[in-house]
DRENROVO-789429 format. One record per atom (N, C-alpha, C, O): residue in three letters; x, z, y. Coordinates in pm, whole numbers, padded with zeros to 5 digits, always signed. Layout:
<rs>
ALAXZY
...
</rs>
This chain:
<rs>
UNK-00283+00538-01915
UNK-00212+00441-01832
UNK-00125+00515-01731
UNK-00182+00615-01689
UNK-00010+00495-01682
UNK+00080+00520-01570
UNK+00082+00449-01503
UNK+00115+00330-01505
UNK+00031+00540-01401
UNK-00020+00441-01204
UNK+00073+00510-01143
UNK+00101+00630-01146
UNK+00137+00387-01066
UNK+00257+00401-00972
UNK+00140+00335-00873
UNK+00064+00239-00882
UNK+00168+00436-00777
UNK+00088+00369-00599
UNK+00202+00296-00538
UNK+00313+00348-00549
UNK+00192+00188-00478
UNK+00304+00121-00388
UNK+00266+00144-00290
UNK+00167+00071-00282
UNK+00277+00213-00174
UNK+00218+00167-00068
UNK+00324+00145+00044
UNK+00443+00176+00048
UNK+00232+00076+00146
UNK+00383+00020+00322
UNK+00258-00009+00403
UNK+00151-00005+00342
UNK+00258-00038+00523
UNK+00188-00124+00591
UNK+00165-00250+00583
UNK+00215-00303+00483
UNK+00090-00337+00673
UNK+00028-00458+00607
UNK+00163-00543+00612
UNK+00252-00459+00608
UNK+00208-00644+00618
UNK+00343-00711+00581
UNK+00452-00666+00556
UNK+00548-00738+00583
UNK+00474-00535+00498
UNK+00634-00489+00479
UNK+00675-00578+00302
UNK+00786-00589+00252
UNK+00557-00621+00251
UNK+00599-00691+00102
UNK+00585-00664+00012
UNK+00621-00715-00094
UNK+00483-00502+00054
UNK+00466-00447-00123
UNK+00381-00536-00215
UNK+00392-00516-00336
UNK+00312-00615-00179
UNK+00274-00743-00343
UNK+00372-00794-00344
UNK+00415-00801-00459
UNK+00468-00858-00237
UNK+00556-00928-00298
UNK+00666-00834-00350
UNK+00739-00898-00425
UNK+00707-00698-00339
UNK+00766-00643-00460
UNK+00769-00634-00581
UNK+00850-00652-00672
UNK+00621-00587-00559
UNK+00505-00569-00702
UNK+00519-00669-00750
UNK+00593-00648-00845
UNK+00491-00785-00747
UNK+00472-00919-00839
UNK+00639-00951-00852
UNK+00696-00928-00959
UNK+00694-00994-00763
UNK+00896-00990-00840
UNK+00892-00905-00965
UNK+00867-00970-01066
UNK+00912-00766-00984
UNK+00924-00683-01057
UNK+00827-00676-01185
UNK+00846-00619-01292
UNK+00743-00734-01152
UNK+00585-00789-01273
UNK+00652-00893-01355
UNK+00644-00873-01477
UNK+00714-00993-01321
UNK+00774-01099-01383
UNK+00829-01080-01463
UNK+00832-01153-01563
UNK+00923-00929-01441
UNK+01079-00924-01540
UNK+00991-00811-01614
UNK+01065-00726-01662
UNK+00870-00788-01635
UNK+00806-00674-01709
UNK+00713-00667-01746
UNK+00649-00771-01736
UNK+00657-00575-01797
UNK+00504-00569-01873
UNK+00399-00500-01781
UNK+00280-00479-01807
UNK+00461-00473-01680
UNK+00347-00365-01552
UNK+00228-00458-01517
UNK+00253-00576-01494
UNK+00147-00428-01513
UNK-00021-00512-01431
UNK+00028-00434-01271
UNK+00063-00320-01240
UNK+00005-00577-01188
UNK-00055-00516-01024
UNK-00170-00512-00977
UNK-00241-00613-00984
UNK-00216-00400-00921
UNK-00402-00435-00878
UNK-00345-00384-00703
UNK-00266-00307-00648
UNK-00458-00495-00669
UNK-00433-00472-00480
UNK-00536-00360-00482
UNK-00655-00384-00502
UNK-00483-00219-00458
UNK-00571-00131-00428
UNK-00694-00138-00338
UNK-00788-00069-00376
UNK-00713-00225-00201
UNK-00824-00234-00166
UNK-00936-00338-00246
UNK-01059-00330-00235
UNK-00877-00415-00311
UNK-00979-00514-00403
UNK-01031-00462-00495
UNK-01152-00471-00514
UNK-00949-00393-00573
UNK-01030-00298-00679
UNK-01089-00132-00679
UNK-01123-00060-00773
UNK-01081-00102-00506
UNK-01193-00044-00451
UNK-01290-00088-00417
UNK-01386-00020-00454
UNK-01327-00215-00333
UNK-01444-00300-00286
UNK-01505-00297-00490
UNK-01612-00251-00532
UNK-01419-00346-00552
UNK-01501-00377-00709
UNK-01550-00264-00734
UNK-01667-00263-00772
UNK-01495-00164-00723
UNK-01585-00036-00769
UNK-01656+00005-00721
UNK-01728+00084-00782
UNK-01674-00015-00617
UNK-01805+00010-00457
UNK-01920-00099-00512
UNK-02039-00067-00514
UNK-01878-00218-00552
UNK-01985-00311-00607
UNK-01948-00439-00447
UNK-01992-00554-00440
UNK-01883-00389-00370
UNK-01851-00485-00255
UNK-01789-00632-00313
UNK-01687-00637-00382
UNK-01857-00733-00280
UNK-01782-00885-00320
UNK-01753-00914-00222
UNK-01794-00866-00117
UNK-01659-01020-00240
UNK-01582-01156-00186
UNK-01522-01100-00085
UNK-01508-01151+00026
UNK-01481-00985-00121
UNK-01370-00922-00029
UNK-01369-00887+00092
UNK-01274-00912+00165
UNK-01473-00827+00130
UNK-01552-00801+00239
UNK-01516-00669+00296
UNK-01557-00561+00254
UNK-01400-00698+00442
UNK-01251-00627+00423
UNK-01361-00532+00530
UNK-01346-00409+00533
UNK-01478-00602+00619
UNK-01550-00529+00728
UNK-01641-00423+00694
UNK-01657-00320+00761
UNK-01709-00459+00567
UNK-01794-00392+00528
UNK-01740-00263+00432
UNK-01807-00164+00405
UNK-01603-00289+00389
UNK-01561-00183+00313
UNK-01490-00058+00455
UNK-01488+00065+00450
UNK-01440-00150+00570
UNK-01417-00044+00674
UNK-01553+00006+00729
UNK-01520+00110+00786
UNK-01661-00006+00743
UNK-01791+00037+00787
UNK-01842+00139+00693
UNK-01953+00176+00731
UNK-01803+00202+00578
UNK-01815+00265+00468
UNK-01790+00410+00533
UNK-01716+00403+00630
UNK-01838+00552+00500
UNK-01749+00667+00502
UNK-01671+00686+00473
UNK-01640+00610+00382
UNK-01588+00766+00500
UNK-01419+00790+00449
UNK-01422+00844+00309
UNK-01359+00808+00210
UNK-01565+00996+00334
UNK-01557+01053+00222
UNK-01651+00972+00066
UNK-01654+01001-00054
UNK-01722+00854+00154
UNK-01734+00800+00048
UNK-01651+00695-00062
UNK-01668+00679-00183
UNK-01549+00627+00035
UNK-01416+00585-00007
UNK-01358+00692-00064
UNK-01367+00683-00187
UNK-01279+00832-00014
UNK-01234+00902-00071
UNK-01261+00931-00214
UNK-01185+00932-00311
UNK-01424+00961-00202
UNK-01442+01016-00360
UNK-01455+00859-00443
UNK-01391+00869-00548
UNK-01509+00739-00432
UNK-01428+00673-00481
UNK-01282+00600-00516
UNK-01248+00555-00626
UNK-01202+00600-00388
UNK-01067+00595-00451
UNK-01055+00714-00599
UNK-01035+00692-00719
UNK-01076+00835-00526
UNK-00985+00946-00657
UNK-01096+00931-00780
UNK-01044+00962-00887
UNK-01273+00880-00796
UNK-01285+00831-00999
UNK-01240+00708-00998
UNK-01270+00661-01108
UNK-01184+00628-00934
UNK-01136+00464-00988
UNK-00948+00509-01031
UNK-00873+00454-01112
UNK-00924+00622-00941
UNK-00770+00644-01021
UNK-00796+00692-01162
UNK-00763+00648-01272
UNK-00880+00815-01114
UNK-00895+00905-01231
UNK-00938+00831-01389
UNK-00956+00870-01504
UNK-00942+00721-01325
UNK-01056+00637-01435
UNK-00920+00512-01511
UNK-00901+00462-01622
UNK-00849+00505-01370
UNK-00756+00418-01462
UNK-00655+00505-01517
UNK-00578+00442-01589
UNK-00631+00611-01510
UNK-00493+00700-01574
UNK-00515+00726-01635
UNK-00420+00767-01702
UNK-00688+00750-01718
UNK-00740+00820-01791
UNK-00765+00688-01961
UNK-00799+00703-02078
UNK-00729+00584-01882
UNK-00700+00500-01983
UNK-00613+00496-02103
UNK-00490+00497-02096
UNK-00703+00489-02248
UNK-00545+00528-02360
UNK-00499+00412-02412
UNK-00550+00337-02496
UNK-00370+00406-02335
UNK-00294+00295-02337
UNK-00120+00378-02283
UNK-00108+00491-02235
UNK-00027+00295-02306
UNK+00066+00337-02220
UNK+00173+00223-02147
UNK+00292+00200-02162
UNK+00073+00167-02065
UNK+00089+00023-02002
UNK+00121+00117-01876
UNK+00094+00237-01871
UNK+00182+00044-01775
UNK+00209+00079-01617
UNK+00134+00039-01564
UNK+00047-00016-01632
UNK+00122+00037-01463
UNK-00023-00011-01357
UNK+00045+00042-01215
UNK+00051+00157-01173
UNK+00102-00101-01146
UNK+00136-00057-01010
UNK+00005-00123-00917
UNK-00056-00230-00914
UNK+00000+00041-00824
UNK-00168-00011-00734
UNK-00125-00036-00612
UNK-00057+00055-00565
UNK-00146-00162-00520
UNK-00045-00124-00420
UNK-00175-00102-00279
UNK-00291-00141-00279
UNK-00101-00027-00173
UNK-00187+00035-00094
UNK-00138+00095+00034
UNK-00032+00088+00097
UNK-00230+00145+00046
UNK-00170+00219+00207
UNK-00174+00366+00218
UNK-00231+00442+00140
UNK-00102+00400+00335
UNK-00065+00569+00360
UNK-00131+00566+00468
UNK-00241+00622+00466
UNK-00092+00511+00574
UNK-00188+00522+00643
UNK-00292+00380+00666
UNK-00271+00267+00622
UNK-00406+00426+00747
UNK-00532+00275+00768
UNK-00488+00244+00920
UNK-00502+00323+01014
UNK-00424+00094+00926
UNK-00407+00067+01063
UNK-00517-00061+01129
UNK-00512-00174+01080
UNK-00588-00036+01212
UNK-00692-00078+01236
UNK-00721-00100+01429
UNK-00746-00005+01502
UNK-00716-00175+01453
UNK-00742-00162+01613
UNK-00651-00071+01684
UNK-00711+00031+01718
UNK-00577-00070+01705
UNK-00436+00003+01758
UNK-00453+00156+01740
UNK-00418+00246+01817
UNK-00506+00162+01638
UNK-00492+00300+01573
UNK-00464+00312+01440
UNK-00500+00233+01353
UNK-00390+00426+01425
UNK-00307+00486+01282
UNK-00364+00656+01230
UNK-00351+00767+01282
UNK-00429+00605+01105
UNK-00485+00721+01086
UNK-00484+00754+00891
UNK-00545+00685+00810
UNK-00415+00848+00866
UNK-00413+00908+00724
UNK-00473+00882+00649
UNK-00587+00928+00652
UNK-00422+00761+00498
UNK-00520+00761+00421
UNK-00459+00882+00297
UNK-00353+00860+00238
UNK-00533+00992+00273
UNK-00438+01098+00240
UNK-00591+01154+00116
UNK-00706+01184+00147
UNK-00548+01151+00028
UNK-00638+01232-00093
UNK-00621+01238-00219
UNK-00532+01174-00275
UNK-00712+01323-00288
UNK-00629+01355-00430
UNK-00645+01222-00505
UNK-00653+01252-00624
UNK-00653+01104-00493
UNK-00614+00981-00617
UNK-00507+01000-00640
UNK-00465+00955-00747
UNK-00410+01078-00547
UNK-00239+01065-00539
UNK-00202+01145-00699
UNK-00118+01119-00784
UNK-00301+01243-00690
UNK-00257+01335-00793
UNK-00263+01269-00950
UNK-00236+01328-01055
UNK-00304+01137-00936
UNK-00325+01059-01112
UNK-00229+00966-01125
UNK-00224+00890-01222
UNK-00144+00963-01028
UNK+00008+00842-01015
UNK+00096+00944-01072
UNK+00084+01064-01049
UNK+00195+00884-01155
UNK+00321+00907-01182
UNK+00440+00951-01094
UNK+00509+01053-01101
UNK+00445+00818-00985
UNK+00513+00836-00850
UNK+00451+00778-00795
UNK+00365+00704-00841
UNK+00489+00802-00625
UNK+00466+00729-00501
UNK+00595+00707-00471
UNK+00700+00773-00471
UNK+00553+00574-00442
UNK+00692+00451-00383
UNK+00631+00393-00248
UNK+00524+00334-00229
UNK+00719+00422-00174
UNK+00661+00372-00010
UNK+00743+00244+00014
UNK+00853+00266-00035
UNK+00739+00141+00058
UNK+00794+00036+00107
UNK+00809+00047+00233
UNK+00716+00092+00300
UNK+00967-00002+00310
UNK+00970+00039+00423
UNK+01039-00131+00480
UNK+01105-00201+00403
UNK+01015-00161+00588
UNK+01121-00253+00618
UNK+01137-00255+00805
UNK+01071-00185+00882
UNK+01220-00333+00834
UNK+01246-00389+00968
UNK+01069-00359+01056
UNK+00964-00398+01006
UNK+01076-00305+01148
UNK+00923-00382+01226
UNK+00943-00515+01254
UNK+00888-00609+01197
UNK+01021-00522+01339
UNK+01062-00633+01420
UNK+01033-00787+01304
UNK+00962-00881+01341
UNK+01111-00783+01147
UNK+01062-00872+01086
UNK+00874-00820+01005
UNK+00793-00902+00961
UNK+00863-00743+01008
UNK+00712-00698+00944
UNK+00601-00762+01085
UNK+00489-00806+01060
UNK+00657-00755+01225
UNK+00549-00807+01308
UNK+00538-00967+01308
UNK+00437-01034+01331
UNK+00668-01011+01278
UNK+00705-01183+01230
UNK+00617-01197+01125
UNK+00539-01291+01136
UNK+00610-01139+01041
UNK+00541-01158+00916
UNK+00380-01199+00928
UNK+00323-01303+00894
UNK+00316-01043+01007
UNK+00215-01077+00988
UNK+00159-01132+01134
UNK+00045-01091+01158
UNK+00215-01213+01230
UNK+00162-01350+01286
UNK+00169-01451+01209
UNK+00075-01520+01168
UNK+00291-01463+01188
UNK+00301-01602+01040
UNK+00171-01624+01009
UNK+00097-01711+01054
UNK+00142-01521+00915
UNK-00022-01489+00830
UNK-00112-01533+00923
UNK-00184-01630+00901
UNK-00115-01471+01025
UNK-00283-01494+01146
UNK-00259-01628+01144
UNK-00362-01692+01121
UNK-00121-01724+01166
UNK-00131-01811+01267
UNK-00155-01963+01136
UNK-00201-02076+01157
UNK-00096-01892+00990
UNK-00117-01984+00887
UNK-00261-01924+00790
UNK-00283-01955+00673
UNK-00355-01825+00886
UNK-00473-01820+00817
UNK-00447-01795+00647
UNK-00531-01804+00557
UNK-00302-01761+00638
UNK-00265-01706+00506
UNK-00357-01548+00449
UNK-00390-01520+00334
UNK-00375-01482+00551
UNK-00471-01329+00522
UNK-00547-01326+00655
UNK-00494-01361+00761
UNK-00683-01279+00645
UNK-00803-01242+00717
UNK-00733-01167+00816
UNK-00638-01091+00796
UNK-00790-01196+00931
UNK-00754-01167+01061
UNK-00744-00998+00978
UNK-00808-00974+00875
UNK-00671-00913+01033
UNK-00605-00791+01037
UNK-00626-00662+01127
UNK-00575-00552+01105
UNK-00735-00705+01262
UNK-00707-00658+01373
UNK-00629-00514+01373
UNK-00682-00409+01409
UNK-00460-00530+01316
UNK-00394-00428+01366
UNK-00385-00359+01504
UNK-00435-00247+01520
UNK-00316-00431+01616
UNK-00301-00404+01725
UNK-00398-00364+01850
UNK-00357-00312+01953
UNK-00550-00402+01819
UNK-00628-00387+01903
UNK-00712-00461+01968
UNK-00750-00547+01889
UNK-00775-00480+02096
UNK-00824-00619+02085
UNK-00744-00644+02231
UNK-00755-00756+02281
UNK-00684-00569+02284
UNK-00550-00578+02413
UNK-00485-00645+02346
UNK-00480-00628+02224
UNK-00409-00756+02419
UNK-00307-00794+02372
UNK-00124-00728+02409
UNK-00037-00730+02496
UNK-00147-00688+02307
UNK+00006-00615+02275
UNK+00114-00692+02292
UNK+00121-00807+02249
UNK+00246-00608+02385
UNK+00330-00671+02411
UNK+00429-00687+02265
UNK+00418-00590+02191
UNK+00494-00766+02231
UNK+00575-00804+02116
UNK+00677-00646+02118
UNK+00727-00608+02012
UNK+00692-00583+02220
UNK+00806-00420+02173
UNK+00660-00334+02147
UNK+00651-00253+02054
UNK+00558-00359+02232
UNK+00478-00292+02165
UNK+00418-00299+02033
UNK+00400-00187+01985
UNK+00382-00395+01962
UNK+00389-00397+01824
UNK+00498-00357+01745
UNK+00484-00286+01645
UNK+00601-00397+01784
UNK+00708-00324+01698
UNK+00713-00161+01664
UNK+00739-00105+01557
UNK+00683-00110+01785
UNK+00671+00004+01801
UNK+00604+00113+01753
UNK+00644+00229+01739
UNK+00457+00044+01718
UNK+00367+00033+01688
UNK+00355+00069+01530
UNK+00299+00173+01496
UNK+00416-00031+01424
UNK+00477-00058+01341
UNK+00594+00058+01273
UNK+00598+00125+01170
UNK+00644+00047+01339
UNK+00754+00167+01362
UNK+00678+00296+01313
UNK+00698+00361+01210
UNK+00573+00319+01425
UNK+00501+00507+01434
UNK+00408+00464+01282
UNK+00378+00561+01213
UNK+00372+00353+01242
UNK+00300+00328+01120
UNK+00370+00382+01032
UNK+00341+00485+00971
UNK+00500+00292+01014
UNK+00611+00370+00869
UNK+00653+00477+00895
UNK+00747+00521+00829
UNK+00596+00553+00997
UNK+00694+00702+01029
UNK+00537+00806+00977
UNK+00534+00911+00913
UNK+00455+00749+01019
UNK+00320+00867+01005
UNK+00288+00790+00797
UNK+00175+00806+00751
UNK+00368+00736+00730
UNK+00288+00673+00583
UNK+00434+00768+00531
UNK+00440+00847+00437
UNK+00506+00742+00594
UNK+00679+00882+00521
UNK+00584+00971+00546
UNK+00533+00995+00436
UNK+00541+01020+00612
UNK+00531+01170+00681
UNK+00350+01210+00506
UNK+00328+01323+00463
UNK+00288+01112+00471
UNK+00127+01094+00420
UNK+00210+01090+00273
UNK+00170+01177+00195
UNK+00283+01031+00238
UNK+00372+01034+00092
UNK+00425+01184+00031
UNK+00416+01240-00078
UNK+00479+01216+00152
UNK+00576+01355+00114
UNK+00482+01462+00120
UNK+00507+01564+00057
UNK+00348+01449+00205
UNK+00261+01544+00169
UNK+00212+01543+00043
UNK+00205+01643-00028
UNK+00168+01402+00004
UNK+00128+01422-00104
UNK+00208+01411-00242
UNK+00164+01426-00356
UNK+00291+01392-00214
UNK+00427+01429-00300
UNK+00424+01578-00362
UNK+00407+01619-00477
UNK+00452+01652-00222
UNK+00414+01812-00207
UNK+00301+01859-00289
UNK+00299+01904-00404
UNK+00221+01841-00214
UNK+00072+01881-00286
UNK+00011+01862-00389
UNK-00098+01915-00411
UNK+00086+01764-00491
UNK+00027+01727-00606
UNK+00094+01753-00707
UNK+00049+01783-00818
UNK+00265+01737-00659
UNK+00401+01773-00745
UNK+00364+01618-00810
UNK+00288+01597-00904
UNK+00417+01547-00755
UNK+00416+01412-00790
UNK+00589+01330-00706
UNK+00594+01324-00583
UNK+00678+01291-00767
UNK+00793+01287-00718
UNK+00754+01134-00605
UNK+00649+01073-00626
UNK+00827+01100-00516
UNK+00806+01022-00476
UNK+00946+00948-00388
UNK+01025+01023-00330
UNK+00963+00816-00386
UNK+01017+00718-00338
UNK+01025+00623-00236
UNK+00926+00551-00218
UNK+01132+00608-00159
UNK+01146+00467-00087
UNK+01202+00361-00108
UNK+01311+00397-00153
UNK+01201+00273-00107
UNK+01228+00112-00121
UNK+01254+00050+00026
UNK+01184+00084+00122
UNK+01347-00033+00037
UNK+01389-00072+00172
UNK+01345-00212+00167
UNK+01422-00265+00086
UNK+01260-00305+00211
UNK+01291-00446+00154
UNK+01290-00527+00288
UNK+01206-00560+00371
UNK+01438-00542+00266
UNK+01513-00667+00389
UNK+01490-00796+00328
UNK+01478-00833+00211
UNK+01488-00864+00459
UNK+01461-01024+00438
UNK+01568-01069+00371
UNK+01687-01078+00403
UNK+01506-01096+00271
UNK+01573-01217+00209
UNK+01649-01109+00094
UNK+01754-01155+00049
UNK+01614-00986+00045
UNK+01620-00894-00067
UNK+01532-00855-00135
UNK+01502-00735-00134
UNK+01471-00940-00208
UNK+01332-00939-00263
UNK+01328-00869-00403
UNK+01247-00797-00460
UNK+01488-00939-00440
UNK+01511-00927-00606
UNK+01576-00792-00625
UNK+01571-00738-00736
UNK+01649-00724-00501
UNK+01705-00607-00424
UNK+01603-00490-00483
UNK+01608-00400-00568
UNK+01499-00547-00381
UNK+01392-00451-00380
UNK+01306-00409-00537
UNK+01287-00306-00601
UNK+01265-00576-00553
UNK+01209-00572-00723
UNK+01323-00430-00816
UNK+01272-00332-00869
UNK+01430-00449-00816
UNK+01516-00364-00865
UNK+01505-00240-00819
UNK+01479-00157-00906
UNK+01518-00196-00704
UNK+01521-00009-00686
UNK+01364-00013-00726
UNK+01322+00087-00669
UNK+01243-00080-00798
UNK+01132-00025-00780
UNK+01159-00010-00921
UNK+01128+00102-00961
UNK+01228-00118-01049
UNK+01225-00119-01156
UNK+01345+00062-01210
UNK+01336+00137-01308
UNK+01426+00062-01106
UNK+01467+00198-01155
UNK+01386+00302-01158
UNK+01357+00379-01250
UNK+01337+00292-00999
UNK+01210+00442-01011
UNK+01151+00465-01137
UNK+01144+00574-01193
UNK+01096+00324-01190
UNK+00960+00340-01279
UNK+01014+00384-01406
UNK+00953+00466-01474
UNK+01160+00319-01453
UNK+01252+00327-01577
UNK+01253+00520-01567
UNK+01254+00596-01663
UNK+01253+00550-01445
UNK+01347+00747-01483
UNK+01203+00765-01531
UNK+01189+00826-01637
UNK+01054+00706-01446
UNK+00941+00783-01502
UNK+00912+00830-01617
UNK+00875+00943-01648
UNK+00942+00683-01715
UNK+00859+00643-01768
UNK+00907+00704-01909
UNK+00840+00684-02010
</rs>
């Protein structure tokens, strides 16, 4: 199987890339934290109990659930989408290990803060996704989230190109502006076309 990682922070749109680009193709999307909780044996999506976990026990499961899907004989795509870095209570911290090394490419999703912090109040305030506690339990000024946001997509560039580096795995950005969905679906469908 060929695993493309998507990853951005929490509202920049990478499912909604992933699934645009699924439509016009034969690729499967798996939400990388759901089908870690499945391989942990964690149900009903139990976003607290999978953060209460060790890192290195996440770690060494993220890299046999990659190893396990690349190792699949098939030659289907499989975009996993995910994160670079874990943003959690007003902290930003590296999700960085060898699963990277069983992807094809890494494709980072990048967009606006300013619309990515719109986004995910929308979510809190339409109970569309489980409270998030990005920001902390202070309440953050609206430049401070942006900002915030900002040092997120700057430290997940900075977690890509390492592991870009370190694995010799080529890797990508995607820009996705509001209201360029089909934009975006497209520069992801080129990446995957030179891979593949």
């Amino acid at each position: 199987m060929n695993l493309v990682f998507l990853g951005g922070v929490s509202g920049v749109g990478k499912t909604s890339v992933a699934r645009e680009f699924a439509k016009e193709s034969l690729v499967h999307v798996l939400d990388g934290s759901a089908e870690l909780m499945k391989w942990l044996g964690i149900t009903d999506v139990d976003y607290d109990r999978l953060r209460s976990l060790p890192e290195k026990v996440k770690e060494k499961a993220l890299t046999d659930l990659f190893r396990t899907l690349a190792g699949e004989d098939n030659h289907e795509t499989t975009i996993v989408t995910g994160h670079y870095v874990k943003v959690l209570n007003g902290k930003i911290t590296s999700s960085y290990g060898p699963w990277y090394q069983h992807c094809i490419t890494l494709v980072l999703v990048v967009g606006n803060p300013k619309l990515i912090v719109r986004r995910i109040l929308c979510d809190e305030v339409s109970k569309k996704r489980t409270n998030r506690s990005l920001f902390g339990n202070k309440q953050a000024s609206l430049q401070e989230q942006i900002d915030f946001i900002k040092d997120a997509q700057l430290r997940s560039t900075e977690v890509m190109a390492k592991a870009a580096k370190t694995f010799g795995v080529l890797s990508h950005r995607i820009e996705n502006i509001e209201g360029g969905l089909q934009n975006s679906s497209r520069q992801l469908s080129q990446i995957i076309i030179r891979r593949l």
